[in-house]
C-alpha positions as CSV (number, residue, x, y, z in Angstrom):
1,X,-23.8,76.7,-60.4
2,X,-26.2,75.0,-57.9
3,X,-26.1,72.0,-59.7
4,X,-22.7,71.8,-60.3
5,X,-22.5,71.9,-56.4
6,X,-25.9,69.6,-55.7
7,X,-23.5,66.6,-58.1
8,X,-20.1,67.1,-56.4
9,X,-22.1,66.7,-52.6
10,X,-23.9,63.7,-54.5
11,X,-20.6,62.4,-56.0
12,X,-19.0,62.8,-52.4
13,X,-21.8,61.5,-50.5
14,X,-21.3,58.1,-52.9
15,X,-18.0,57.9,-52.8
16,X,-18.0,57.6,-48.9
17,X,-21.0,55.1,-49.1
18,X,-19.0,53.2,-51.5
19,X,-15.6,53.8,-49.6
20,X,-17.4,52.6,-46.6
21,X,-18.8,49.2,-47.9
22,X,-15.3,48.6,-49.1
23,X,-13.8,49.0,-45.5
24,X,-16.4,47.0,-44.1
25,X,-16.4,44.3,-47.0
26,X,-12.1,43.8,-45.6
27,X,-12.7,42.9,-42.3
28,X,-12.5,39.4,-41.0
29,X,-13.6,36.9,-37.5
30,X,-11.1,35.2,-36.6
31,X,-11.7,31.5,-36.6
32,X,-12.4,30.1,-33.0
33,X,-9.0,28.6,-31.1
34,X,-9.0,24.9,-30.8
35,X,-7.3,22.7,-28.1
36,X,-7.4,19.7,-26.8
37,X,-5.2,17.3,-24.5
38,X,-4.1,14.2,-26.0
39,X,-2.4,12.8,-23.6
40,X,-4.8,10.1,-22.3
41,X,-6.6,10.7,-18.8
42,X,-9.2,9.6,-16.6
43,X,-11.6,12.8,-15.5
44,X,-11.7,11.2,-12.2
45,X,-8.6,10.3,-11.0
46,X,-5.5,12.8,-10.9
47,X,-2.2,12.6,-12.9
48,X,0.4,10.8,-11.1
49,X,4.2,12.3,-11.6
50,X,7.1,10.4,-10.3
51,X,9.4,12.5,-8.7
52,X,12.3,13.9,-10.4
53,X,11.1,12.4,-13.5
54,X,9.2,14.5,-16.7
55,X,5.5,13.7,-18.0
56,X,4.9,14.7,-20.7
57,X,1.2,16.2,-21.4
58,X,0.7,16.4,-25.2
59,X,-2.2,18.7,-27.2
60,X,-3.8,19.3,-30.1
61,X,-3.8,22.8,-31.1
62,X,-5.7,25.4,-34.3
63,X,-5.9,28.7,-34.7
64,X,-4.3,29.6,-31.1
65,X,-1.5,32.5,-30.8
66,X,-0.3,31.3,-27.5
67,X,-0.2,28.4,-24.4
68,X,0.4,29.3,-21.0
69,X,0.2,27.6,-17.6
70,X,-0.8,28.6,-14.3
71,X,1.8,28.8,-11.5
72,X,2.3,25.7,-9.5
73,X,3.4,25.6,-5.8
74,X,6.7,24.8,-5.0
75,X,8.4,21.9,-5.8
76,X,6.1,21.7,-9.5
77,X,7.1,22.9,-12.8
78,X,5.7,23.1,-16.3
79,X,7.7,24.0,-19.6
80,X,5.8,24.2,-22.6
81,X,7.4,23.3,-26.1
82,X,4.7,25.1,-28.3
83,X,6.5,23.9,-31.8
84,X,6.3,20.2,-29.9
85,X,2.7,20.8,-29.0
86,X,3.8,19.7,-25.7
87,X,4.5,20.5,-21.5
88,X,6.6,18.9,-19.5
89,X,5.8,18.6,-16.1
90,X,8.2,17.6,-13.3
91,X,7.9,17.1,-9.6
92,X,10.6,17.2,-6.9
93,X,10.3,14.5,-3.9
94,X,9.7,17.1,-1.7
95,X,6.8,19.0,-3.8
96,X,3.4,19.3,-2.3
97,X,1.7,15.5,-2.9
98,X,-0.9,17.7,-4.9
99,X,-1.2,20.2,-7.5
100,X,-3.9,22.2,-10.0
101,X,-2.5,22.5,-13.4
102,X,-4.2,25.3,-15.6
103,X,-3.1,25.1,-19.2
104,X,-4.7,28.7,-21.4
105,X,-4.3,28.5,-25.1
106,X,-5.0,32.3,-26.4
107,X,-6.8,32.5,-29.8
108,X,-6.1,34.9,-32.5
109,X,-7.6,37.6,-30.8
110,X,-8.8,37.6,-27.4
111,X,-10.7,34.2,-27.4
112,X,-9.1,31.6,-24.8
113,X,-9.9,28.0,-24.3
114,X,-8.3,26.5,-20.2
115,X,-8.0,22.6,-19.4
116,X,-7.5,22.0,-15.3
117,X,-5.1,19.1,-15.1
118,X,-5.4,17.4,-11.3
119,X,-1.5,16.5,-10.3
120,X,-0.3,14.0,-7.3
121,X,3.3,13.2,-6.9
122,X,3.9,10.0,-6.2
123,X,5.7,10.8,-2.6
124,X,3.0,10.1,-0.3
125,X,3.8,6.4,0.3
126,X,4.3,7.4,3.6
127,X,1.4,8.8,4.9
128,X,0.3,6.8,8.2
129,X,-3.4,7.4,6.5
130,X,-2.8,5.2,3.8
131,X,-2.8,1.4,3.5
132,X,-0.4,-1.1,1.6
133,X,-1.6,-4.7,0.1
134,X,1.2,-7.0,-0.7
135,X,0.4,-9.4,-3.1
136,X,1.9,-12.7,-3.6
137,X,1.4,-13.0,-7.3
138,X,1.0,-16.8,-8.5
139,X,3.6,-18.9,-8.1
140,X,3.8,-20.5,-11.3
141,X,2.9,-17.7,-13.5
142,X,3.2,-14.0,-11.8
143,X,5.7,-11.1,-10.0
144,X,4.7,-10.1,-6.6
145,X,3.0,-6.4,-6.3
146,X,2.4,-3.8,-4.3
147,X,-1.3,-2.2,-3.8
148,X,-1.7,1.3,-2.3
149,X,-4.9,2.7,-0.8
150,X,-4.7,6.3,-0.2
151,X,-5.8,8.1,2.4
152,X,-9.0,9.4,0.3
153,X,-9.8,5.6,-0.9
154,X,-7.9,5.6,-4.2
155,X,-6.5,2.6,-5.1
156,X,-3.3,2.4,-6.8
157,X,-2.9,-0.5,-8.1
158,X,0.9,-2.2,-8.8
159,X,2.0,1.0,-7.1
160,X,5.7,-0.6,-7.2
161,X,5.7,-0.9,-10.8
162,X,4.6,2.4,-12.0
163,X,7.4,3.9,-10.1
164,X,9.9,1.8,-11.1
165,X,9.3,0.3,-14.2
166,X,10.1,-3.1,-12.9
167,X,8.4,-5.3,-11.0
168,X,8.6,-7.3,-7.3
169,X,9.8,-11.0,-6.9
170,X,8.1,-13.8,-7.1
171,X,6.2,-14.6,-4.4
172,X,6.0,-11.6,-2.4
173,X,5.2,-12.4,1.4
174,X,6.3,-9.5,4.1
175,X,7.3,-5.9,4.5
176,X,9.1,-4.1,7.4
177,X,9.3,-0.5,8.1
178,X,12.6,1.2,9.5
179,X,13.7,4.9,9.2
180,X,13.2,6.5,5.6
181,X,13.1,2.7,4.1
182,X,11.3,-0.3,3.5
183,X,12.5,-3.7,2.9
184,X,10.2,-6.3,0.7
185,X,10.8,-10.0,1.3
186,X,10.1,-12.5,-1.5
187,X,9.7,-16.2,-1.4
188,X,11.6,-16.8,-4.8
189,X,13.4,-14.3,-6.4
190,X,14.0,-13.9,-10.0
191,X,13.5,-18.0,-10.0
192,X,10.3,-19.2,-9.3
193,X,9.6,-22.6,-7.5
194,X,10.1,-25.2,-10.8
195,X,13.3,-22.7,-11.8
196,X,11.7,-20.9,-14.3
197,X,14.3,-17.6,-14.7
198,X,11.1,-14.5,-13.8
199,X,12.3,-11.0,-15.0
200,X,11.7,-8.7,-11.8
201,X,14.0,-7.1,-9.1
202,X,15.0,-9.8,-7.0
203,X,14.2,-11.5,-3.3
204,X,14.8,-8.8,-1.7
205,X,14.2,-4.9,-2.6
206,X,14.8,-2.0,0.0
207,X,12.8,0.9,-1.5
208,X,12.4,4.9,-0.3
209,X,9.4,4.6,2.1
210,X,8.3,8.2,0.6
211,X,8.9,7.6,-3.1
212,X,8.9,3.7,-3.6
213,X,11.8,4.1,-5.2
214,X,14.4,1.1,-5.6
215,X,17.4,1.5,-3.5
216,X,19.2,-1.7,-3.2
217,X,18.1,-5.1,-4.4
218,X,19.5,-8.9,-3.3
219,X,18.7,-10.8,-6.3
220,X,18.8,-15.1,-5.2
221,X,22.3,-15.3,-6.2
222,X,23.4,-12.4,-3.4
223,X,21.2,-14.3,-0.9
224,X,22.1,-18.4,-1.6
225,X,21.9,-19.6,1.9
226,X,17.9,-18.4,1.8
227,X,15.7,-21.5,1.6
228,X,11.7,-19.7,1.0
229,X,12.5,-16.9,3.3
230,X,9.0,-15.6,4.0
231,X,9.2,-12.9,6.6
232,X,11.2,-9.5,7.8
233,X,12.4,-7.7,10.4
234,X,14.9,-4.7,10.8
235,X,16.5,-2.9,13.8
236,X,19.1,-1.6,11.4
237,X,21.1,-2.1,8.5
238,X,23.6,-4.1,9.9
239,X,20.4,-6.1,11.5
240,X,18.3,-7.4,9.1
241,X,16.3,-10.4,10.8
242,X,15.1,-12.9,7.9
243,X,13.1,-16.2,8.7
244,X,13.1,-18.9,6.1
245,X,12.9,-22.8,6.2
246,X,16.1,-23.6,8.1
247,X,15.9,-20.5,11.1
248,X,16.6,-17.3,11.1
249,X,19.6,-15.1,9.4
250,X,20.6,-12.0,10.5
251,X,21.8,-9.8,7.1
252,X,24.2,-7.1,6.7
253,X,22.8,-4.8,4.0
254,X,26.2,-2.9,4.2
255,X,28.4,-6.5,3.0
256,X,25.7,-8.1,2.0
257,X,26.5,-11.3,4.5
258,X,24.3,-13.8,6.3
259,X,24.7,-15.3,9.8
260,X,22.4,-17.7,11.2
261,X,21.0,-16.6,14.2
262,X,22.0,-19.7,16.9
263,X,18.5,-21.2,18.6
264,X,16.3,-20.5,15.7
265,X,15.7,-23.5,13.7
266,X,12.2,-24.3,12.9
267,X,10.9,-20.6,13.5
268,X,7.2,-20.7,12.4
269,X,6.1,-19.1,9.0
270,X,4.9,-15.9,11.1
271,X,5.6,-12.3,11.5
272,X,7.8,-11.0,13.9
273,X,7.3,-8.8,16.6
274,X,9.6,-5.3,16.7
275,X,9.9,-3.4,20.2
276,X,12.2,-1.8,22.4
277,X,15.1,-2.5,19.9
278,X,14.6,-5.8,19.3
279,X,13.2,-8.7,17.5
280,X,10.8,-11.4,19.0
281,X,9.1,-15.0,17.3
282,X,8.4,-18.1,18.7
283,X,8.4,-21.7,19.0
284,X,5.5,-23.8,19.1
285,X,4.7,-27.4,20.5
286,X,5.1,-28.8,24.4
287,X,7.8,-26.4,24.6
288,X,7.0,-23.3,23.1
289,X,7.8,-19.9,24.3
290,X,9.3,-16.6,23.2
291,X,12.4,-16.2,21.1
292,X,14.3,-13.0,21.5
293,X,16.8,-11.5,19.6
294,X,18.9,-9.0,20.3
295,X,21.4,-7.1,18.2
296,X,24.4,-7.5,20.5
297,X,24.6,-11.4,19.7
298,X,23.8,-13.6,17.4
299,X,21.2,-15.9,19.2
300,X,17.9,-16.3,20.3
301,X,16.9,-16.2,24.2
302,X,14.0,-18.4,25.7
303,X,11.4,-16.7,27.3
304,X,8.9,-19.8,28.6
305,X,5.1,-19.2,29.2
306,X,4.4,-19.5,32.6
307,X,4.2,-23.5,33.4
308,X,1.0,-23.2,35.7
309,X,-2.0,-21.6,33.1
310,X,-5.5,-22.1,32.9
311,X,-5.2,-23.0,29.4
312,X,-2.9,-25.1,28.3
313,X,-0.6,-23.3,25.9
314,X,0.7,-26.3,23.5
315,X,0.2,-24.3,20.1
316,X,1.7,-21.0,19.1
317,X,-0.8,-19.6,16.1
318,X,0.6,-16.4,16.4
319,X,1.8,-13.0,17.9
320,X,1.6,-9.6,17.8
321,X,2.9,-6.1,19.4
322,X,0.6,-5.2,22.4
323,X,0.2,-1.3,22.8
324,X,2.2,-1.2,26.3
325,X,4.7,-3.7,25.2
326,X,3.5,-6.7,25.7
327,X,2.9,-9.4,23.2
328,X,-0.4,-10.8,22.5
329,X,-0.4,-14.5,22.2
330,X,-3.2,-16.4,20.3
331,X,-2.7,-20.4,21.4
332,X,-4.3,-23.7,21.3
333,X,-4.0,-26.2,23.7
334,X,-6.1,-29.8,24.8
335,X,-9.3,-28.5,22.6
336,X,-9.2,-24.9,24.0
337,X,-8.5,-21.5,22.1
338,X,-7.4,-18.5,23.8
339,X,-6.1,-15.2,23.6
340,X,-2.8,-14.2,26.1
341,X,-1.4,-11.1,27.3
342,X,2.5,-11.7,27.4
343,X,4.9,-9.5,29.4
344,X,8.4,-10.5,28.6
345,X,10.2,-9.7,32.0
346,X,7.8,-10.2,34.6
347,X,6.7,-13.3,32.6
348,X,3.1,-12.2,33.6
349,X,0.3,-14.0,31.7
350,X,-3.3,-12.7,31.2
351,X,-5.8,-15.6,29.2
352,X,-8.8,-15.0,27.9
353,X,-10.7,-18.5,25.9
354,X,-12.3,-17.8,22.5
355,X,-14.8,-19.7,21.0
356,X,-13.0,-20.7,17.9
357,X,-9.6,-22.0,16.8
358,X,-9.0,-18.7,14.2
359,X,-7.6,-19.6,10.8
360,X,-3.6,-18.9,10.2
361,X,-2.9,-17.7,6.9
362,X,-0.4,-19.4,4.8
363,X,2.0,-15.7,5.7
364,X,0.8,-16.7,9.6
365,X,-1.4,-14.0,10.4
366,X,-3.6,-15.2,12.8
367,X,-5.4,-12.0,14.5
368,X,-5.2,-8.1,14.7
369,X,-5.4,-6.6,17.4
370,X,-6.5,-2.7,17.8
371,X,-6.4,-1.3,21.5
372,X,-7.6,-4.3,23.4
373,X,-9.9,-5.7,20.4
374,X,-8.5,-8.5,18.9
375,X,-10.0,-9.7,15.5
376,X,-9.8,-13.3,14.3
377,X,-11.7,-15.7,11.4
378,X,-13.1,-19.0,11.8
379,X,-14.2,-19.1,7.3
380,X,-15.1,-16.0,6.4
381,X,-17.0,-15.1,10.0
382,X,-15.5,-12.4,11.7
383,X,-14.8,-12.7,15.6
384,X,-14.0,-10.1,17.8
385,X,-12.8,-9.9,21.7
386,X,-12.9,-7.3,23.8
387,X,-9.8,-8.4,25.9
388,X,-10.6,-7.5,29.8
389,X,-7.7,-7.2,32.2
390,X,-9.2,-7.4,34.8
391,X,-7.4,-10.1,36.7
392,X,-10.4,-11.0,39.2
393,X,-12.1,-13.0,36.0
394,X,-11.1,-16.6,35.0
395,X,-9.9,-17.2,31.2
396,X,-13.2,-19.0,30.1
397,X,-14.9,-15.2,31.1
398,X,-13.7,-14.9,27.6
399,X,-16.0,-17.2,25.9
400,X,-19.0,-14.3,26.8
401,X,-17.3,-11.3,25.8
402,X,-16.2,-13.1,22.3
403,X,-18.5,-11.6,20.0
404,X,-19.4,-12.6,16.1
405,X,-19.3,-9.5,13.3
406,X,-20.5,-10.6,10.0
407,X,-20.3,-13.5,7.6
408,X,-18.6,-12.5,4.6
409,X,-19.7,-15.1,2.6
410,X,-23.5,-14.1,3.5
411,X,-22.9,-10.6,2.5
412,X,-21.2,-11.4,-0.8
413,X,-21.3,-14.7,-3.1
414,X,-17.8,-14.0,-4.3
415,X,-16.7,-14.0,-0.8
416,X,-15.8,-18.0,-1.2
417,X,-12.8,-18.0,1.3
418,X,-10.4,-15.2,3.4
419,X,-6.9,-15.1,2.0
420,X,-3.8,-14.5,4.4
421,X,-5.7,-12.6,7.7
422,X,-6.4,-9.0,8.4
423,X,-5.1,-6.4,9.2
424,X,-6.5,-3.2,11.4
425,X,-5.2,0.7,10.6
426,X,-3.3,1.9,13.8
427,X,-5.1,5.1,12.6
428,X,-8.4,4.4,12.4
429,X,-9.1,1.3,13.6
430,X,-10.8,0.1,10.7
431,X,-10.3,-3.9,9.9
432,X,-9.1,-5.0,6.5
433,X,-9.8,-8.2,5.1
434,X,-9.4,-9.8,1.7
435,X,-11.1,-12.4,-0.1
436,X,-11.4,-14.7,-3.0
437,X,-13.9,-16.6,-4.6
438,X,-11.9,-19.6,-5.1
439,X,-8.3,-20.7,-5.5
440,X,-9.0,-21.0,-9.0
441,X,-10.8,-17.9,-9.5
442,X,-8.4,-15.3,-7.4
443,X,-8.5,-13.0,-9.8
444,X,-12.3,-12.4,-8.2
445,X,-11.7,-10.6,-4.6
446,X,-12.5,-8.2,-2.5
447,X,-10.9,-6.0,0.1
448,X,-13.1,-5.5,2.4
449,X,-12.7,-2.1,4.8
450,X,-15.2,-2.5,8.4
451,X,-15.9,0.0,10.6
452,X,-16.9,-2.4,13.4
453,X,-17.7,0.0,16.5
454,X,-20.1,2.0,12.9
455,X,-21.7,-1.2,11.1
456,X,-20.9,-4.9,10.9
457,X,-22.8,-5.4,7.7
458,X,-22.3,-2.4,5.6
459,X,-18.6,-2.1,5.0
460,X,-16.6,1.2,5.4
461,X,-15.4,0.5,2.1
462,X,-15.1,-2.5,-0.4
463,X,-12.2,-2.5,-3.2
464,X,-12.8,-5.3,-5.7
465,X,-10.5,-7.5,-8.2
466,X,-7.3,-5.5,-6.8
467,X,-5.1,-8.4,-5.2
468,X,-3.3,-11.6,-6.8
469,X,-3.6,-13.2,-3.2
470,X,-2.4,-10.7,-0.8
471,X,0.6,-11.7,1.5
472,X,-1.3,-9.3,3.9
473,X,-2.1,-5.5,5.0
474,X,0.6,-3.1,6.4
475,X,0.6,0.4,7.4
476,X,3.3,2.8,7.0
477,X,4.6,3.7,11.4
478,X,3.7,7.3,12.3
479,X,6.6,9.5,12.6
């Protein structure tokens, strides 16, 4: 009896050991998820979305039950296709500029793999932190572009393209800011100079000045009475100033027609001057002065220099918008440089001589000016006045407050020659410069970033073999 009972506890006690073992001997790990983007990114830099319009993020995926994403602020979305193997990800113009994507994938059992995804909308052209580099393109060959430096010293480079898919005209040479737009001037179109037919948006773009995105376009054939127009300026838009070889037109965006603006033949190649609602250039030579335009008529009114000055001014190199609303006025005259403070209605002149006659860039930048500094370039040294009002002093009390910066050239062997003048950020004062090693090698530049009042040798920041020779620097106006 005992042993009948001592072999069924035996024959019990196996069976679980054995019952066990086979339990044991069924269970399985489950393999380890996999996931990876595909979509091709650099680590450093964030993914740009244009708004209203999808990106799509691809991935790899194995052995993964499910792929979520984190929520995004307002403005962002995400939609994942997981039969695709992909997520869509959209951005309104009005979303936050930047965003933190987390995308999850959940393995088999609880195992999870993340990937952090950096977003930026593109809708943050109009930060008054940021800084835009027109660029001419080559003549022969090449579309203008459009450069953007953020606020945090990324450059985005052909910003204008990567918006819209399509590219500048040829021969890009000024910008002007008005309201929620900006209007791009080119030299030639959709034709370059020899007639070669260019595949790009036409002489004249008007763009969102949030987005960059193309609102109207004048291709040559809207614009026929242009002759090289070169520079821009806008009061409204019915009052679209243009300057090209034969004057100055005034453009109606609305019926697309030109009107010469009487008394403006032979405007220089130079920017204009906006303030107080209207539009201001020059003349040049014995009888140079001030053009004015106003939007009531369609002509230009003389403002003369002074006729009794301590230096004569018989050369116009340029002008520029003086913080209480006069015009600064670089001028050469008899051998003499100098720098003048303009008031329009008292006719008030305040002269200041310089050392140097500055070089004009062929898009007739001249100077920057920054408070009462003025910047100028005789080669690739950099010049700078401290402009003293102070009426008791003579103009030549300028010749010892005229102080010299750096040397480009000295500081970098690619330096070979400054391309189209500088430009100062109303924000921070900081100078901009840009450089080439040669005319034949353009393709090699710099733009150079100074903090003057910091360091004259060490620059703020240096950007290199951005530009395809810059038409010049312009900041987006604060609001």
């Amino acid at each position: 009896m005992k042993t009948n009972i001592l072999w069924g506890i035996l024959l019990l006690t196996v069976s679980l050991f054995v019952g066990s073992c086979s339990k044991d001997s069924k269970e399985t790990i489950a393999p380890a998820p996999e996931f990876e983007l595909v979509t091709e990114m650099d680590g450093t830099n964030p993914l740009f979305v244009s708004p209203d319009q999808v990106f799509k993020i691809e991935y790899n995926a194995k052995n993964i039950k499910s792929v979520t994403t984190s929520t995004l602020p307002e403005g962002w979305t995400a939609e994942i296709d997981e039969s695709g193997k992909y997520i869509n990800v959209k951005a309104t113009a009005n979303a936050v500029s930047k965003a933190k994507l987390t995308i999850t994938a959940t393995g088999e059992d609880t195992q999870k793999v993340s990937k952090e995804v950096t977003l930026c909308c593109l809708n943050f052209f109009d930060d008054v932190n940021g800084t835009f580099v027109l660029n001419e393109g080559n003549m022969t060959t090449e579309n203008g572009s459009l450069t953007y430096i953020t606020a945090d010293g990324y450059v985005f480079d052909d910003a204008y393209k990567t918006v819209n898919g399509s590219e500048l005209g040829n021969v890009a040479q000024d910008m002007a800011f008005y309201g929620d737009k900006i209007y791009i001037i080119t030299q030639n179109g959709d034709v370059n100079a020899v007639g070669k037919k260019f595949e790009n948006d036409g002489m004249l773009i008007v763009v969102n000045a949030k987005t960059l995105k193309k609102e109207m376009a004048f291709s040559k054939e809207d614009l026929p009475e242009l002759d090289w127009p070169t520079h821009i300026a806008v009061l409204d838009e019915e009052h679209v100033y243009i300057r090209d070889n034969k004057g100055i037109h005034r453009l109606d965006t609305k019926t697309k027609k030109l009107t010469t603006v009487e008394g403006t033949s032979g405007a220089p190649k130079s920017q204009f001057v906006t303030m107080n609602g209207k539009v201001y250039t020059y003349k040049t030579g014995l009888l140079g002065c001030i053009l004015e335009i106003s939007p009531d008529k369609d002509n230009a009114t003389k403002i003369n220099f002074p006729y009794r000055v301590e230096i004569s001014i018989n050369e116009v190199l340029g002008i520029q918008a003086a913080e209480n609303g006069d015009i600064w006025v670089m001028s050469f005259g008899f051998g003499k440089s100098a720098m003048n403070k303009f008031n329009v209605e008292s006719k008030k002149i305040i002269q200041r001589q310089i050392n140097v006659k500055p070089n004009v860039g062929s898009s007739g930048v001249a100077f920057a000016s920054y408070d009462n500094n003025i910047y100028y370039v005789d080669g690739t040294t950099i010049y700078r006045l401290k402009f003293d009002e102070d009426e008791s002093l003579n103009a030549a009390s300028g010749l010892d407050a005229e102080e010299t910066l750096t040397d480009l050239s000295a500081i970098d062997n690619n330096a070979g020659l400054l391309y189209n003048g500088l430009g100062v950020h109303p924000v921070t004062g900081n100078v901009y410069i840009n450089t080439i090693k040669s005319f034949a090698q353009y393709t090699q530049n710099t733009i150079w970033s100074f903090d003057f009042n910091n360091s004259a040798e060490n620059p703020a920041a240096k950007y290199e073999n951005y530009t395809n020779f810059s038409a010049g620097f312009f900041f987006a106006p604060g609001k």
